[in-house]
N, C-alpha and C positions, 0 to 999 in steps of 0.2 A: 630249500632244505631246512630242516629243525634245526634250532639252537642244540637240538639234544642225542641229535644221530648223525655228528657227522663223525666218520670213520677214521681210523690211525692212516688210513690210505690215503685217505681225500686233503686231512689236515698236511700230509706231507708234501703232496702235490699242489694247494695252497701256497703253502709257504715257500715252494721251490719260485714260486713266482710267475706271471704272466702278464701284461704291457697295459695298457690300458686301453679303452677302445680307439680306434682311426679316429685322427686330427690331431693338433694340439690345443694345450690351451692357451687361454692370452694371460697377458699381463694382468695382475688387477689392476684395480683403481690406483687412484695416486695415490702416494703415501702420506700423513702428515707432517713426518718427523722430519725435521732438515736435512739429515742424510739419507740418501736412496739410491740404490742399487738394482742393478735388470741382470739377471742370473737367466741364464741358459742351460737347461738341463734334457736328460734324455725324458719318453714319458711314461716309465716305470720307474716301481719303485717295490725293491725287495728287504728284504729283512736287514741286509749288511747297509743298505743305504738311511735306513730311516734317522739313525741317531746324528748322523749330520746334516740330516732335511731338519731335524727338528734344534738341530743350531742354528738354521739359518731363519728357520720362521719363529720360532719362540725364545732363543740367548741372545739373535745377533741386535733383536729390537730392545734386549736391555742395553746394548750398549751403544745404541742411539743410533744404529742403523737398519731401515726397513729395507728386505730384499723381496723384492717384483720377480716373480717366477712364472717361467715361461718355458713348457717342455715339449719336444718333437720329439716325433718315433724313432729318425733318422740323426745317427750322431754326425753328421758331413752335414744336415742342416741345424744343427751348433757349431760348429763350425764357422760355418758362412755366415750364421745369423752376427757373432760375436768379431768375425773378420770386416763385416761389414758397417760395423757400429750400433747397430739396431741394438744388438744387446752386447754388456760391458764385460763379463765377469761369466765364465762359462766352464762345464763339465765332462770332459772327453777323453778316450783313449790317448796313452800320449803317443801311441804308432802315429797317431791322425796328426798328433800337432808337429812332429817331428816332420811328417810326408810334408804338410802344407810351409814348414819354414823352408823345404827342399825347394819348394816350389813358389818360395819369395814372400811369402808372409810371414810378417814380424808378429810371432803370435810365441808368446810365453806363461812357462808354467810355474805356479807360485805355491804351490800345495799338493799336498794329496787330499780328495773328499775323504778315502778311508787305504786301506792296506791291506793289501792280501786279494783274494777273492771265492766264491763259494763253489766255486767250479772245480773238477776235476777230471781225469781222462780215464777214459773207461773202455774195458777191451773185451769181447766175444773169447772165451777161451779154448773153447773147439777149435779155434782158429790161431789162436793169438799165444803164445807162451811169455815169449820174449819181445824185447822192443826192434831185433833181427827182421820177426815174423812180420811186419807190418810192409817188406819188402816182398811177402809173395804177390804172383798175381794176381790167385783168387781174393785177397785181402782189398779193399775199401774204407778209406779213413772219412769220416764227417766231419766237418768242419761248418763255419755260419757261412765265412765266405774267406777265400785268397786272400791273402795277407793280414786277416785281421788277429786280433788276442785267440782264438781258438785255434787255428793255427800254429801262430809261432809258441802255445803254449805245448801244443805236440811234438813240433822240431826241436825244441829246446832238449825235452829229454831223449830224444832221437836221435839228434846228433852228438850227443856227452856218450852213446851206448856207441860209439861207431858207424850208423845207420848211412844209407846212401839212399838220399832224396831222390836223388835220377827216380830210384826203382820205386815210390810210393804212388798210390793213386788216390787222389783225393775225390772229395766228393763234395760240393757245395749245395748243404741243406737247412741252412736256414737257421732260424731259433731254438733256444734248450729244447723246446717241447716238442717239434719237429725232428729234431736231432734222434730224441729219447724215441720214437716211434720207429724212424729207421733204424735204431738197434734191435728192438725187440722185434723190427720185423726181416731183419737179418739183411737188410740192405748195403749197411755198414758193418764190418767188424768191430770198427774203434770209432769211439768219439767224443765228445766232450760235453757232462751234464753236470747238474748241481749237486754236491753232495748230500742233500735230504732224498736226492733221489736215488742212490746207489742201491738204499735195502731193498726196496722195491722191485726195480732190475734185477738182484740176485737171485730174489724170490721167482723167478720166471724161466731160468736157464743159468750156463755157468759162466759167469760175470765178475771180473776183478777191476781192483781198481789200481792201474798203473801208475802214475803221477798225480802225486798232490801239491802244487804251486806253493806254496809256503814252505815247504819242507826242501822241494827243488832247486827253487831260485834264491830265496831267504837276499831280501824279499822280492814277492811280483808286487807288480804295478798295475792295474785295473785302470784306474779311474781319477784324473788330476784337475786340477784346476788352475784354470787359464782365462789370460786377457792379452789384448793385445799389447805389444811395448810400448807406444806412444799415449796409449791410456795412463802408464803404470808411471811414467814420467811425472803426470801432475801427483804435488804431494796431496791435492787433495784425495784425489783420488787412489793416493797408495795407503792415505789414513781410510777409506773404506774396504780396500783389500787385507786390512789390518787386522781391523774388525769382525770382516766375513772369516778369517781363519779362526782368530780368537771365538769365534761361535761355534765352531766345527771343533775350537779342541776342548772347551768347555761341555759340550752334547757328549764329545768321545770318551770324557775323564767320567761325567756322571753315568753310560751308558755302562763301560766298565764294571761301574761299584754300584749300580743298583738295578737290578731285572726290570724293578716296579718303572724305571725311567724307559728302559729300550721297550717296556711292554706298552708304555703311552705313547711312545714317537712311533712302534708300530704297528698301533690300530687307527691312530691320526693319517701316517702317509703313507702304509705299505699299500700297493693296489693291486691288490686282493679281492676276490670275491668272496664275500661270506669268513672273514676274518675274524669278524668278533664273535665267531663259534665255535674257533680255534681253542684246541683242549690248552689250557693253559700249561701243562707238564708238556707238552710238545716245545711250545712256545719259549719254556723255560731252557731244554735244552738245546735246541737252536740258537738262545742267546748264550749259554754257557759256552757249544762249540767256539760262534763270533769272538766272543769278548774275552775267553781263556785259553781255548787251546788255540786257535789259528791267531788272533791278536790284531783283528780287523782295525782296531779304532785308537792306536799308538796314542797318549797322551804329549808323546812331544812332534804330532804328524812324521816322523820319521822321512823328512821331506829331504834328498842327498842324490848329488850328480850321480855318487856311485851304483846306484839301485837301477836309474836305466841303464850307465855307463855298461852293466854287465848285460844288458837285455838287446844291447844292438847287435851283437853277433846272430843272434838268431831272428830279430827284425830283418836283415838282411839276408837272414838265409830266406826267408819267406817273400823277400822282393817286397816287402809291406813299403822300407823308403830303398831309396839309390843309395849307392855305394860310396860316394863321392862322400868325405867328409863332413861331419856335422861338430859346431860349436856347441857344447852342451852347457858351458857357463852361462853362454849367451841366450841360452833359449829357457834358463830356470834360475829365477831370481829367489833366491836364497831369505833374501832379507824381510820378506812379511812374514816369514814362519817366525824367523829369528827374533822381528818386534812384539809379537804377539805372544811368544810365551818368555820374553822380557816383561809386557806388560800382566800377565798372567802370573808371573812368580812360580 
């Protein structure tokens, strides 16, 4: 495609984002610098993630740590990769890391990568009025899959309306873009896509957009950052988890106050096809949404027990973990956010 014909349709759907081809990548080389780091991540990368990719590959080595990145498609293989030792310092749902300390791994979380998310829920309105409606029969909710974030971000506003789960029928189908096709092709009623992709949908049939997660939850949680506990014991090793936050909140303060930064970290790492022919006014308010009205990129990480404290009611309504009581002190360590924007001022 031309640098000079690509479409308000195509740049949108662009930027809603897409994975990057099967496999992962490795590690690179070794680093030179004395401190070094092996980060686990998923292997995308959309517009809300770039500006703390690009703390970690371009701030974290001013401040004398190189981070080794290494992404799978599958977030349970960050997981496992970072449970197993292979890799130190990892980026994942915290439904995932909550489930796995259910199930005996001392695996905790020290941060948020970012805040909020670009997601929202979206509902057929022939079908669909109210959040009641999602209890007929003929109604079908999409979802990626049973108990994950697309889910519980349904139940959530579903059950604050009154709604009775018994009566829902869900549907597991897979990724945004998968999702987006069983709407428009009436397979689903409801389900959950990115917000650059709403106008598009609306343009096609009668489509609203029911819950926005930032406005709902205030705030969701996406995407955390974790290591295991007995890593985080050595102080060397909590002076690099220090650092790796202090690059993420330095990316998120600059990413904020200037376009020109979130528009370098993402044509650097967003994985995109054909990005750098993105009409730059697109691109502009994309970063306006992130960084002003939703508040993806908090300068102090807005890292607090309370934020999932309020998300486990409906993690459990979703059966995402067990019922059985969870130590939330115990599984999120406060104190690297705390020294990092000590050391930050």
């Amino acid at each position: 495609m031309s640098k000079h014909t690509m479409t308000r349709r195509e740049a949108l759907r662009l930027i809603a984002g897409a994975p990057l081809a099967a496999g992962a990548a490795g590690f690179s080389g070794a680093a030179s610098a004395a401190d070094t780091v092996k980060c686990i991540n998923l292997g995308f990368a959309l517009g809300i993630h770039c500006p703390p990719t690009q703390g970690l590959t371009d701030e974290c080595p001013k401040l004398g740590l190189q981070v080794e990145m290494q992404r799978f498609q599958r977030m349970r293989d960050v997981l496992q990769t970072v449970s197993g030792g292979t890799g130190e310092i990892g980026v994942a749902e915290p439904i995932l890391l909550l489930r796995g300390r259910q199930a005996g791994n001392d695996l905790v979380m020290f941060g948020n990568f970012y805040l909020h998310t670009t997601l929202a829920v979206v509902v057929n309105t022939d079908s669909i009025q109210t959040w009641k409606d999602l209890e007929k029969p003929e109604v079908t909710v999409g979802i990626n899959s049973q108990g994950d974030i697309t889910q519980v971000m349904i139940i959530g506003g579903f059950l604050k309306a009154g709604g009775d789960l018994s009566k829902v029928k869900w549907a597991d189908v897979g990724g945004s873009g998968t999702r987006l096709r069983a709407l428009l092709a009436k397979r689903v009623q409801a389900t959950v896509v990115h917000f650059d992709q709403v106008p598009e949908i609306q343009k096609t049939g009668n489509y609203k957009v029911i819950l926005v997660p930032h406005r709902e939850y205030d705030p969701w949680i996406n995407e955390v950052v974790f290591a295991r506990g007995d890593w985080l014991k050595n102080d060397a090793n909590r002076r690099k988890a220090v650092a790796f936050m202090k690059g993420i909140l330095i990316a998120s303060r600059k990413a904020n106050a200037d376009f020109g930064y979130f528009k370098t970290a993402f044509i650097k790492h967003a994985t995109l096809k054909e990005k750098d022919s993105m009409p730059e006014a697109d691109m502009r308010a994309h970063w306006k949404t992130l960084a002003h009205e939703i508040g993806v990129w908090p300068a102090d990480n807005a890292f607090r027990v309370a934020s999932i404290e309020k998300l486990l009611p409906y993690y459990r309504a979703a059966k995402a973990i067990e019922e059985k009581p969870l130590d939330l002190a115990a599984a999120m360590d406060l104190g690297i956010v705390a020294q990092a924007l000590k050391d930050l001022g």
